[in-house]
VOPA-810852 format. One record per residue (C-alpha): residue number from 0; residue in three letters; x, y negated, z. Coordinates in Angstrom, 3 decimals, m for minus. Last residue first. Layout:
VOPA-810852
+-----+--------+----------+----------+----------+
: num : residu :     east :    north :       up :
+-----+--------+----------+----------+----------+
: NUM :    ALA :        X :        Y :        Z :
...
+-----+--------+----------+----------+----------+
***
This chain:
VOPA-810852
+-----+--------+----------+----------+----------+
: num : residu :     east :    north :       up :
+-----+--------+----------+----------+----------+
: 366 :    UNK :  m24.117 :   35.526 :   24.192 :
: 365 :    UNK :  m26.112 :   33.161 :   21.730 :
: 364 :    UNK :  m23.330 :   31.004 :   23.058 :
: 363 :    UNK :  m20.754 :   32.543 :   21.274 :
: 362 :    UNK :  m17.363 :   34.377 :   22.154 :
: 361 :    UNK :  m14.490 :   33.270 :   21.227 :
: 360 :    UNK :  m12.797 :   35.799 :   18.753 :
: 359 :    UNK :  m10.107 :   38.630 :   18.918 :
: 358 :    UNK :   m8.694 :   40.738 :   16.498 :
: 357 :    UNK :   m7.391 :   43.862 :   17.222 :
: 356 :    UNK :   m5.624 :   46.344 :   14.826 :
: 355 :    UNK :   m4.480 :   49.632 :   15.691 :
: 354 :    UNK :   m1.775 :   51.217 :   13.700 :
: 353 :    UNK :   m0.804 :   54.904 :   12.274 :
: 352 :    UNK :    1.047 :   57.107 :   14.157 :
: 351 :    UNK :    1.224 :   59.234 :   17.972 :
: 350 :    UNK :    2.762 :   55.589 :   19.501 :
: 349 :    UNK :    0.040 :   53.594 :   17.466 :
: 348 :    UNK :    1.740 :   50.895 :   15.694 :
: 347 :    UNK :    0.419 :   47.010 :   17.330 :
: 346 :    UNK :   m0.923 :   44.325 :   14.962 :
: 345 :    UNK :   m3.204 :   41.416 :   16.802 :
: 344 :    UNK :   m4.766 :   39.086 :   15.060 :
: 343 :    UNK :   m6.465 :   35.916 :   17.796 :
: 342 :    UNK :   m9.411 :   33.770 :   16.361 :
: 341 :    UNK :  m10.345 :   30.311 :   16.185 :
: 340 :    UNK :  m12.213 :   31.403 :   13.385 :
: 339 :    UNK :  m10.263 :   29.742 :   10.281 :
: 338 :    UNK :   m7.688 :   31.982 :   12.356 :
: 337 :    UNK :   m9.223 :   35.111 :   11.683 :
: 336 :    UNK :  m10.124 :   34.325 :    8.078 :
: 335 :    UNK :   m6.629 :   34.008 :    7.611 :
: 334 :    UNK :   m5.125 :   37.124 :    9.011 :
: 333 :    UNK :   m7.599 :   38.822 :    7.381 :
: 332 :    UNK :   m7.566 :   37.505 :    4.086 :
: 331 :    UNK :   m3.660 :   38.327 :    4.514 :
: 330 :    UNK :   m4.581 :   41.881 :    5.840 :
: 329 :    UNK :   m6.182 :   42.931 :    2.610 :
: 328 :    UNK :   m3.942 :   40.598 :    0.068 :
: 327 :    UNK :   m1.341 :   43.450 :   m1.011 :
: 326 :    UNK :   m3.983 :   43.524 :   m4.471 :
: 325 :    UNK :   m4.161 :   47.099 :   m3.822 :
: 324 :    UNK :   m1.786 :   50.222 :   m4.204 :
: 323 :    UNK :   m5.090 :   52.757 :   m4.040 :
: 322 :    UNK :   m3.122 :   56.481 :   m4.697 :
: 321 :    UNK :   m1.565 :   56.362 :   m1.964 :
: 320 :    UNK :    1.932 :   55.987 :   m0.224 :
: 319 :    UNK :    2.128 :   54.840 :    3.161 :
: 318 :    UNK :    4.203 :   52.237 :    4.694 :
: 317 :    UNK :    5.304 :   49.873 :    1.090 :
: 316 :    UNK :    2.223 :   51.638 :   m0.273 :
: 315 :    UNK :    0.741 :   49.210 :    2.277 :
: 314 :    UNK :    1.081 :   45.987 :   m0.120 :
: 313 :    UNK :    2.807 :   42.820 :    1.557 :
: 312 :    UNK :    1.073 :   40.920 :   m1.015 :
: 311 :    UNK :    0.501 :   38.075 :    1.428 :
: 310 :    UNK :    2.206 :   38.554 :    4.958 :
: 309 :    UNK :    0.011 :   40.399 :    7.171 :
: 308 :    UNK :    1.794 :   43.572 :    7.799 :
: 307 :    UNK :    5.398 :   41.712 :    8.330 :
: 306 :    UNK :    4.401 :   42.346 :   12.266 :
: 305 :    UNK :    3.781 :   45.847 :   11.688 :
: 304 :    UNK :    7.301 :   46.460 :    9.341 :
: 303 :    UNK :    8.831 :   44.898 :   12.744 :
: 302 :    UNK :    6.732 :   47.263 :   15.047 :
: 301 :    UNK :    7.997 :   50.337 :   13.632 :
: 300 :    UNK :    5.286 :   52.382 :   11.867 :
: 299 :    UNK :    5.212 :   56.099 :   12.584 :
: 298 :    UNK :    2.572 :   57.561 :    9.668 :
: 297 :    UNK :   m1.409 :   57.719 :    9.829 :
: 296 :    UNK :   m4.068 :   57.407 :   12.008 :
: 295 :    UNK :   m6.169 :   54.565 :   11.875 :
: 294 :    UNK :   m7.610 :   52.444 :   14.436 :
: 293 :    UNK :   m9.901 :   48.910 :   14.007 :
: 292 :    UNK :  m10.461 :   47.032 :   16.896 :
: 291 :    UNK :  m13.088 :   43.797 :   17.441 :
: 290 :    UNK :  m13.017 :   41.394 :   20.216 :
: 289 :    UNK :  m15.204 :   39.216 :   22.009 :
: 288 :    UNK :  m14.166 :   36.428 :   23.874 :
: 287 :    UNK :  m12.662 :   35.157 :   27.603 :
: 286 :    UNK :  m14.244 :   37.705 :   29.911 :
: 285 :    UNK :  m14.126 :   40.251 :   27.524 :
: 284 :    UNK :  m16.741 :   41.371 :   25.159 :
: 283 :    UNK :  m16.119 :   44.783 :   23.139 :
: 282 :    UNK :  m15.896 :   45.751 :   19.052 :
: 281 :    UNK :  m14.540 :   49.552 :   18.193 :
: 280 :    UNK :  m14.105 :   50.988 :   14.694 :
: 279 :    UNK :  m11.828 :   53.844 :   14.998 :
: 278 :    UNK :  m10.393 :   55.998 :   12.039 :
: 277 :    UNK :   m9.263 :   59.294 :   11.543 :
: 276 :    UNK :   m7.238 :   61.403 :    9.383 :
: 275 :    UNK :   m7.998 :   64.851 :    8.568 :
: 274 :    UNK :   m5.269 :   65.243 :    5.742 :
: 273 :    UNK :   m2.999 :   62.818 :    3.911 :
: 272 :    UNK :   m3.028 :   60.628 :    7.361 :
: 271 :    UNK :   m4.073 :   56.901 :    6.714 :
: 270 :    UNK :   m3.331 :   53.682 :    4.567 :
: 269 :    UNK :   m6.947 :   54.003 :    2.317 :
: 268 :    UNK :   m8.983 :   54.254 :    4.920 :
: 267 :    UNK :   m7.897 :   51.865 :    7.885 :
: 266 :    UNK :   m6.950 :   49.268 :    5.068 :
: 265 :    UNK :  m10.957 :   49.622 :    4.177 :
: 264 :    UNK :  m11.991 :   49.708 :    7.706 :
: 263 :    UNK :   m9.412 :   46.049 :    8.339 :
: 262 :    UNK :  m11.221 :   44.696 :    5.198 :
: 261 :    UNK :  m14.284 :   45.274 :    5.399 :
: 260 :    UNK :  m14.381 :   44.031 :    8.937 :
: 259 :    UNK :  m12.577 :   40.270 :    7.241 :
: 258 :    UNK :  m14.960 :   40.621 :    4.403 :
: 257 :    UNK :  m18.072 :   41.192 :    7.458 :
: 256 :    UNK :  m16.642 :   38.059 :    8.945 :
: 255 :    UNK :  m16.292 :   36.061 :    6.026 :
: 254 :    UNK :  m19.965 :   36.510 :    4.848 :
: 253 :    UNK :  m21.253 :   36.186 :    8.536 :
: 252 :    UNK :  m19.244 :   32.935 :    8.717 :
: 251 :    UNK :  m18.804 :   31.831 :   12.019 :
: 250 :    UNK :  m19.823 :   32.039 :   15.603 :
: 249 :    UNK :  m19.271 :   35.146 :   17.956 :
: 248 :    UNK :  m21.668 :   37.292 :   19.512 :
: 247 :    UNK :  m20.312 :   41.633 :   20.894 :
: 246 :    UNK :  m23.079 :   43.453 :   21.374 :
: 245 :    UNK :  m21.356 :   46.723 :   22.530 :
: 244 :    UNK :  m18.649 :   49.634 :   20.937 :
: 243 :    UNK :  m18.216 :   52.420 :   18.948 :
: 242 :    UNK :  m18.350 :   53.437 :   15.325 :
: 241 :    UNK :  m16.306 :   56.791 :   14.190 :
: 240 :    UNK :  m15.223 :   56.821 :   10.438 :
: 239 :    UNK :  m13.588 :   60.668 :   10.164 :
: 238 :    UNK :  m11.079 :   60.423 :    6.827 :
: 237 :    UNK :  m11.073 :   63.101 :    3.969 :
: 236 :    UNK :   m9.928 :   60.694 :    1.223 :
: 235 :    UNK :  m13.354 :   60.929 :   m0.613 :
: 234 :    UNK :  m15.248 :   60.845 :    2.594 :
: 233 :    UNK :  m13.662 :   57.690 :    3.467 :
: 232 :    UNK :  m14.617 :   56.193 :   m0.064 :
: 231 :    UNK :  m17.856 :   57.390 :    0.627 :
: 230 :    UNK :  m18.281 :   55.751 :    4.314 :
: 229 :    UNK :  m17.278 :   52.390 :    3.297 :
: 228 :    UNK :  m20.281 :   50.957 :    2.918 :
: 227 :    UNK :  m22.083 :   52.930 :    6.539 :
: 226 :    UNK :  m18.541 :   51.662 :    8.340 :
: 225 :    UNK :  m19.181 :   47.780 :    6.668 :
: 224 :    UNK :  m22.496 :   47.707 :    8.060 :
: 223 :    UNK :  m21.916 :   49.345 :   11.197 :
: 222 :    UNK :  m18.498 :   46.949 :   11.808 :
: 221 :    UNK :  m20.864 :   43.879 :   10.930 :
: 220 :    UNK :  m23.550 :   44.898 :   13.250 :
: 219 :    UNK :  m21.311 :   45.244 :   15.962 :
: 218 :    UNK :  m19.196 :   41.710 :   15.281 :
: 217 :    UNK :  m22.798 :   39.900 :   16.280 :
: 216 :    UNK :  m22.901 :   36.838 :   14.182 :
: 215 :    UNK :  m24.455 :   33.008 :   15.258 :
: 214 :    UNK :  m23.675 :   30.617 :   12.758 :
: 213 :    UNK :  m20.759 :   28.621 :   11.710 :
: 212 :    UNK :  m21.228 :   26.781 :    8.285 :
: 211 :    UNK :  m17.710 :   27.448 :    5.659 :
: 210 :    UNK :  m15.073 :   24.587 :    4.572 :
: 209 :    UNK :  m12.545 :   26.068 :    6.974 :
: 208 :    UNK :   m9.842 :   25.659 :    4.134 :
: 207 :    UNK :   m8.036 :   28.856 :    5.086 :
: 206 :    UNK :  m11.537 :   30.479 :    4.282 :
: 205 :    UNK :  m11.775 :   29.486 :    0.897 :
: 204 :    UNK :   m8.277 :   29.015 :   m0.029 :
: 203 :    UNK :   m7.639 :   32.953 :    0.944 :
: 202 :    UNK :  m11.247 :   33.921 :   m0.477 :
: 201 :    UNK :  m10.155 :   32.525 :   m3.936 :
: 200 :    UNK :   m6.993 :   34.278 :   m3.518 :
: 199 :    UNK :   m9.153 :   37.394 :   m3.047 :
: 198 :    UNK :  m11.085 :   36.466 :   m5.997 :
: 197 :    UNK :   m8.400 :   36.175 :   m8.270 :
: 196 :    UNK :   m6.767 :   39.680 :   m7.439 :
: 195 :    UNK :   m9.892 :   41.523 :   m7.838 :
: 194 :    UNK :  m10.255 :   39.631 :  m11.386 :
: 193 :    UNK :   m6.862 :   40.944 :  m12.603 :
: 192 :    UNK :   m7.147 :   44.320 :  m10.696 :
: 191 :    UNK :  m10.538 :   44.505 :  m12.671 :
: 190 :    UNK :   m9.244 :   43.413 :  m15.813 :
: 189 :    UNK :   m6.148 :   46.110 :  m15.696 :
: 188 :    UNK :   m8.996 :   49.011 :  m15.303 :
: 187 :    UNK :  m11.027 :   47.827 :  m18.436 :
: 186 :    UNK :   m8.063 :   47.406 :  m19.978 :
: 185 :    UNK :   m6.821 :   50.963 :  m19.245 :
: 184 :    UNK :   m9.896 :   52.332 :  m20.280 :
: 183 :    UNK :  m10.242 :   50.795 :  m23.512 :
: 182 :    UNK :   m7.011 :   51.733 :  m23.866 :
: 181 :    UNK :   m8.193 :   55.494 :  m23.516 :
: 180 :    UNK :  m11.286 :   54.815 :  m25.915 :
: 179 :    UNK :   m9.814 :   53.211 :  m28.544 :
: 178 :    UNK :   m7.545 :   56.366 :  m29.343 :
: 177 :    UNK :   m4.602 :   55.281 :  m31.806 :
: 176 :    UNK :   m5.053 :   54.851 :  m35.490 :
: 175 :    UNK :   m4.647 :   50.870 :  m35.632 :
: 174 :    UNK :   m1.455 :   51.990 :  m34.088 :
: 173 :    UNK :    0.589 :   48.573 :  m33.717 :
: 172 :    UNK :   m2.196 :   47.052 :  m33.196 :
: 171 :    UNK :   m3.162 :   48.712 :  m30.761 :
: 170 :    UNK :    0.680 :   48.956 :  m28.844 :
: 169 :    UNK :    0.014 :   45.070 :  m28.986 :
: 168 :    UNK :   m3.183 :   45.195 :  m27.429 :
: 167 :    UNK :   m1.456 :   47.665 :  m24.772 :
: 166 :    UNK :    1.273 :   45.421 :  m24.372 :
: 165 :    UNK :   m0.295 :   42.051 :  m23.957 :
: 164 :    UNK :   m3.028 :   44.036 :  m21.346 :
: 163 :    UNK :    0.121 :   45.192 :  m19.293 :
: 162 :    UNK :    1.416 :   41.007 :  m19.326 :
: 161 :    UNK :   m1.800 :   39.940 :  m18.191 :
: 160 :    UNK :   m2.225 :   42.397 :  m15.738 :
: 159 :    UNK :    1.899 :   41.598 :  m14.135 :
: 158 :    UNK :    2.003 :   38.009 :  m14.432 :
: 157 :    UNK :   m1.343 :   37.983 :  m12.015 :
: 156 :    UNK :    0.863 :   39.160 :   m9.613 :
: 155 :    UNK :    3.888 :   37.089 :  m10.151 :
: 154 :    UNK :    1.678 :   34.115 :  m10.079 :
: 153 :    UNK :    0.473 :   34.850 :   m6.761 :
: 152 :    UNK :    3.924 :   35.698 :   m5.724 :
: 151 :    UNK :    5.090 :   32.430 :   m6.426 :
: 150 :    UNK :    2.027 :   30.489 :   m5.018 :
: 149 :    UNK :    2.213 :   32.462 :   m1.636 :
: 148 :    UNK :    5.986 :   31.335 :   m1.018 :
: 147 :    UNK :    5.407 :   27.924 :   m2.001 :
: 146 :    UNK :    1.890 :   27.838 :    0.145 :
: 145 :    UNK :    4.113 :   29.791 :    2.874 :
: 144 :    UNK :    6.946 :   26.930 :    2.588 :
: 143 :    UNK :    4.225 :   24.009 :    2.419 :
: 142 :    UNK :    3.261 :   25.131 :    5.529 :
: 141 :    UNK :    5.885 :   25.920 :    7.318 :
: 140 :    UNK :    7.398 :   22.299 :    6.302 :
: 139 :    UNK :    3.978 :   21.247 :    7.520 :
: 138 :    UNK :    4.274 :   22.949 :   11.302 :
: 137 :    UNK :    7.720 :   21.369 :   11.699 :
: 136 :    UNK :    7.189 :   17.762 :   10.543 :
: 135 :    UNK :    4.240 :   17.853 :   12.478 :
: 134 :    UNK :    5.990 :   18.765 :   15.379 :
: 133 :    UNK :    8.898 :   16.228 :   14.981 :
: 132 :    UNK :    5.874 :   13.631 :   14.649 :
: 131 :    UNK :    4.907 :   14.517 :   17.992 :
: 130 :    UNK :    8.330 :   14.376 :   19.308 :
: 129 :    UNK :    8.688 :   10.808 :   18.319 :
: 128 :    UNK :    5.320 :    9.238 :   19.175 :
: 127 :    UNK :    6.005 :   11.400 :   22.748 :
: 126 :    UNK :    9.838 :    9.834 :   22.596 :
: 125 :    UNK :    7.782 :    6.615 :   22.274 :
: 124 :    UNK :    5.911 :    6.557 :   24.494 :
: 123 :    UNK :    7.899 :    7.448 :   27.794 :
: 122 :    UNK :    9.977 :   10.883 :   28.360 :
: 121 :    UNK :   13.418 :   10.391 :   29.259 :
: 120 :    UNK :   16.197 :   10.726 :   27.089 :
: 119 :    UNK :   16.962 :   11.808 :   23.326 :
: 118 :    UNK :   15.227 :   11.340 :   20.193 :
: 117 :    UNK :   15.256 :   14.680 :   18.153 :
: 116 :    UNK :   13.886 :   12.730 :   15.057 :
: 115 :    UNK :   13.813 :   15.559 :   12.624 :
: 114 :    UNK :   14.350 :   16.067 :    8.919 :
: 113 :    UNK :   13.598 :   19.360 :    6.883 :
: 112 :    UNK :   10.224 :   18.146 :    5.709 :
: 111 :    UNK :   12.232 :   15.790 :    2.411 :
: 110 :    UNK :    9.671 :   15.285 :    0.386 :
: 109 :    UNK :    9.787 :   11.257 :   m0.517 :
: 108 :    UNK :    7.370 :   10.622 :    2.300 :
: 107 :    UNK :    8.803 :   12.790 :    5.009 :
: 106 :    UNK :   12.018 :   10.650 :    4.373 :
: 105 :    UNK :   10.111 :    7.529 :    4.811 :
: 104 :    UNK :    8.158 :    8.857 :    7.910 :
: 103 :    UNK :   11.942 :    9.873 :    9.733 :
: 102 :    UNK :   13.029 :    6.134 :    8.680 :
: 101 :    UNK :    9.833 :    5.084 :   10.465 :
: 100 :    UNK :   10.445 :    7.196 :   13.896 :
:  99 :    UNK :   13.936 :    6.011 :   13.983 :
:  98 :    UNK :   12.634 :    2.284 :   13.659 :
:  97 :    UNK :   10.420 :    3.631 :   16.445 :
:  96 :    UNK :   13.150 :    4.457 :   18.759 :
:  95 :    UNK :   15.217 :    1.286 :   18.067 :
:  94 :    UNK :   12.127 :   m0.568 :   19.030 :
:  93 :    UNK :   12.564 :   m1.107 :   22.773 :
:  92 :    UNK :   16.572 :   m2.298 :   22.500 :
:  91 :    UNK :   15.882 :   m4.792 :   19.528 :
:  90 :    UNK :   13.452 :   m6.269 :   21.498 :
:  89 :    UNK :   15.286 :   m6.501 :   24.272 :
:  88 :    UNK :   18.169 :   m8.254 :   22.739 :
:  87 :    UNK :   15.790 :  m10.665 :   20.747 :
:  86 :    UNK :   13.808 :  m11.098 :   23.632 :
:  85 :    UNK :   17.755 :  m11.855 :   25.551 :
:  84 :    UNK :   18.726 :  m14.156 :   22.975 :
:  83 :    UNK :   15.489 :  m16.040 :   22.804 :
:  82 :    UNK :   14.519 :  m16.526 :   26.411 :
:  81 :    UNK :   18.295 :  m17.861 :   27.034 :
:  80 :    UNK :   17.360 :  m20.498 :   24.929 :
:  79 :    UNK :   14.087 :  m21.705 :   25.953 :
:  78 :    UNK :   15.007 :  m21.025 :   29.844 :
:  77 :    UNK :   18.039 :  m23.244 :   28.876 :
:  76 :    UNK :   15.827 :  m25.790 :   27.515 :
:  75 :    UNK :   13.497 :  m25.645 :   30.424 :
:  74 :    UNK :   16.538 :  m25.984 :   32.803 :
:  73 :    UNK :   17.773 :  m28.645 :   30.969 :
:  72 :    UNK :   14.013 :  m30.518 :   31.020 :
:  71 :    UNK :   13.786 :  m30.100 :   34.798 :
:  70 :    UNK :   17.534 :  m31.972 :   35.029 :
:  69 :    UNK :   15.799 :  m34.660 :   33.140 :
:  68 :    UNK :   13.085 :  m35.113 :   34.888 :
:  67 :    UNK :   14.702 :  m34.709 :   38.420 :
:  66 :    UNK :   16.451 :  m37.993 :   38.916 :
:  65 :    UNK :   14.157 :  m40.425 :   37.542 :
:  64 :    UNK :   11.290 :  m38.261 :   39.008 :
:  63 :    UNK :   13.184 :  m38.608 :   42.595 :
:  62 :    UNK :   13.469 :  m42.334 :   42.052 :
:  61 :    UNK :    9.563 :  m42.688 :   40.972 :
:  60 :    UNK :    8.703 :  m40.925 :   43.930 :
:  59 :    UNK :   10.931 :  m43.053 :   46.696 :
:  58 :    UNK :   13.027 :  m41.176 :   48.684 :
:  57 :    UNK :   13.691 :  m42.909 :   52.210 :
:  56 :    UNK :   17.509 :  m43.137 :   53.631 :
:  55 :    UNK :   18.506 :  m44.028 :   57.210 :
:  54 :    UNK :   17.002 :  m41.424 :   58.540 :
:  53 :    UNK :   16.202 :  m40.360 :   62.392 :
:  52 :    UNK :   14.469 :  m43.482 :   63.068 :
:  51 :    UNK :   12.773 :  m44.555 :   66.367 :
:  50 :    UNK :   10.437 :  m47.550 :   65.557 :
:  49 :    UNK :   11.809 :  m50.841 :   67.657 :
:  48 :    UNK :   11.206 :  m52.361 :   64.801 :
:  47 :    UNK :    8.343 :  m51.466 :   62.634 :
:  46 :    UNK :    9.376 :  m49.581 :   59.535 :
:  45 :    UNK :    8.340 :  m50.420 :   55.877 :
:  44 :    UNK :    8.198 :  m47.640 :   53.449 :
:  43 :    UNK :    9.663 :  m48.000 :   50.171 :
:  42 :    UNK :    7.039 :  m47.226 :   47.732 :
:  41 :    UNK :    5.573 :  m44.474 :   45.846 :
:  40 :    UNK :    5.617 :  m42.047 :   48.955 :
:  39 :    UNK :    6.371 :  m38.371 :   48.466 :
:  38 :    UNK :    3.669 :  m36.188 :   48.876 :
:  37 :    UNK :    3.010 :  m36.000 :   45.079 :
:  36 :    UNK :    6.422 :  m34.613 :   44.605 :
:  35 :    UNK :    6.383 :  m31.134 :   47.138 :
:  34 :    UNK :    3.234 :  m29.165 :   46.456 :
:  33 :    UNK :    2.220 :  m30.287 :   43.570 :
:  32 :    UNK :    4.972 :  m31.213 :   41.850 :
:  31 :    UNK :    6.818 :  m28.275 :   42.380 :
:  30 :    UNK :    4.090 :  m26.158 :   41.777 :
:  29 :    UNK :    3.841 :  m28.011 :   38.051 :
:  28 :    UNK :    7.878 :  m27.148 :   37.880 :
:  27 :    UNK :    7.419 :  m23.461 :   38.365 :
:  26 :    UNK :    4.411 :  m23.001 :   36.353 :
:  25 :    UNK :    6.583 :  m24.775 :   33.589 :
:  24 :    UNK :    9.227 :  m22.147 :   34.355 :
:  23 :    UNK :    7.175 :  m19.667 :   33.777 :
:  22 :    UNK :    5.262 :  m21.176 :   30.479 :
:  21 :    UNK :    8.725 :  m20.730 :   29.242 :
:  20 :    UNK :    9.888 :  m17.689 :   30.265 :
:  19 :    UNK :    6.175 :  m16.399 :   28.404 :
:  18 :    UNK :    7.319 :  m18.231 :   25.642 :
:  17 :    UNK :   10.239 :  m16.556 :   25.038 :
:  16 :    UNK :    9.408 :  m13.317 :   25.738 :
:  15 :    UNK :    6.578 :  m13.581 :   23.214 :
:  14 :    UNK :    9.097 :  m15.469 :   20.472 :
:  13 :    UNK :   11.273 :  m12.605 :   21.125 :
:  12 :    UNK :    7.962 :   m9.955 :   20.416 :
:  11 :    UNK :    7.567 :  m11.408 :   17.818 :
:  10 :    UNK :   10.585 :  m11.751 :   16.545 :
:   9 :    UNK :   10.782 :   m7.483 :   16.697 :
:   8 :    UNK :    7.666 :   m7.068 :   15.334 :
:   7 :    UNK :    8.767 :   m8.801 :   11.933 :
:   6 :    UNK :    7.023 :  m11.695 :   10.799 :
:   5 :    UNK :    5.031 :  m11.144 :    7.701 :
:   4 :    UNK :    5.143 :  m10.350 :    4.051 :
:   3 :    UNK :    2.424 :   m9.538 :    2.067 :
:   2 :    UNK :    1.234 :   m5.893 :    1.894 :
:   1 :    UNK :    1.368 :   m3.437 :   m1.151 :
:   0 :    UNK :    0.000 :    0.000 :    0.000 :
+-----+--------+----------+----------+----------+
***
């Protein structure tokens, strides 16, 4: 924003000092006068002989102004003076910290997140202004990191459908003789993992947004309905879906909510035992929230590759090798629905294998 010039702060503030002296030393010299001048006499007095007298010498007002004017007026000038080099001095003392602060907001401004105040001493203001700022700095350089980071594999992973559909039309044409129907197929299956892909990273910037209504949701219907969807696919692998658990009322997004129970049954399913695997679909209220747990059987997972688990396109054929690769956005959705909620993700690997997932939400007043 284009602003006309003004005063600085800092003469300002010295002209403020400045005056203030001033008006203190005139407050000074107006008690002076009116508790001390204006009860000296105007004229020479006139004794009575034979009057005892102690003093030889009587002041006279108009003497004692003659004398003290000007000596009032040097001190008021030195007041002046002295007002202005030691404002200026303090002044320039008190805002040092926030002309840090502004050189740190400049830098900010022309991209550079990696710069930090770090302002030393004793908490007051502007160390607070300061270490604020330092935390915003901090929290939006992740930020804009992750988005980086996200962006790049986003477009790595729709890079990869679009560049398998080039090659099969180009094998086509290649072979106008070649079987329709197979690469039909194959399209057909690329085009779904293209538009699969999409939507989830619509549903990331939906929900990370927190541009959704909040209403009143019960996690245990949401973990029945998604259990009772997802039941085929777990009969398909051979998993046991058992659903446990109380009235557990939170406030959100009943659409996000059941994707974000989807999701966790659906990773459950998919990233479990070869044979007879199991999975656990628990919700509960605590004194401070409600929470909802998803369990799975499955392989030893150390509890680094867990807490890496949620990063986007951190696929789980990376921990368990299936059949159903996915978009590697499952847990990400999850991760960020949960904390468009308010909401606590927890990630911890079973010690018999597999991983139990527990995600935690206030609790609503419906409750």
């Amino acid at each position: 924003m284009d602003r006309a010039p003004g005063p600085s702060v800092r003469l300002r503030l010295t002209l403020s000092y400045a005056g203030f002296l001033m008006l203190a030393g005139a407050l000074l010299l107006a008690a002076v006068w009116l508790f001390l001048l204006r009860y000296v006499p105007e004229r020479a007095l006139v004794v009575p002989s034979g009057t005892p007298v102690r003093y030889d010498v009587f002041p006279v007002r108009s003497n004692l102004l003659r004398v003290f004017a000007p000596r009032a007026a040097g001190v008021l000038a030195f007041l002046l003076a002295f007002g202005l080099a030691g404002g200026w001095f303090l002044a320039g003392r008190m805002l040092g910290p926030l002309t840090r602060v502004t050189e740190a907001t400049r830098k900010a401004a022309n991209g550079s997140l990696s710069h930090r105040i770090r302002l030393p001493g004793r908490g007051d203001e502007f160390r607070e202004l300061a270490d604020a700022f330092d935390t915003m700095l901090a929290r939006l350089d992740a930020h804009v990191a992750e988005q980086r980071r996200f962006a790049a594999n986003a477009s790595h992973e729709l890079r990869t459908p679009l560049a398998i559909s080039k090659a099969l039309l180009e094998v086509a044409r290649a072979d106008p003789d070649r079987d329709t129907a197979g690469l039909l197929d194959r399209l057909h299956a690329v085009n779904a993992r293209a538009i699969d892909l999409t939507e989830a990273l619509l549903l990331v910037s939906r929900a990370g947004q927190g541009s959704f209504e909040r209403e009143d949701v019960d996690l245990s219907l949401l973990a029945e309905e998604a259990t009772e969807t997802l039941l085929p696919l777990a009969e398909k692998h051979g998993i046991t879906l058992a659903t446990s658990g109380e009235f557990a009322p939170t406030a959100g997004s009943e659409a996000l909510l059941l994707q974000l129970v989807m999701n966790l049954v659906h990773n459950a399913i998919v990233h479990n035992a070869p044979r007879r695997g199991r999975v656990w679909v628990r919700t509960a209220v605590l004194p401070d929230g409600v929470t909802l747990t998803v369990e799975n059987t499955g392989e030893h997972l150390s509890p680094e590759l867990a807490a890496t688990l949620t990063e986007p396109f951190r696929r789980g054929t990376e921990r368990v090798h299936t059949d159903h690769a996915g978009a590697g956005l499952g847990l990400a959705i999850v991760k960020t629905i949960t904390h468009a909620h308010d909401g606590t993700l927890t990630l911890t690997p079973r010690p018999s294998g597999g991983l139990r997932i527990t995600v935690g939400m206030p609790v609503s007043g419906a409750g």
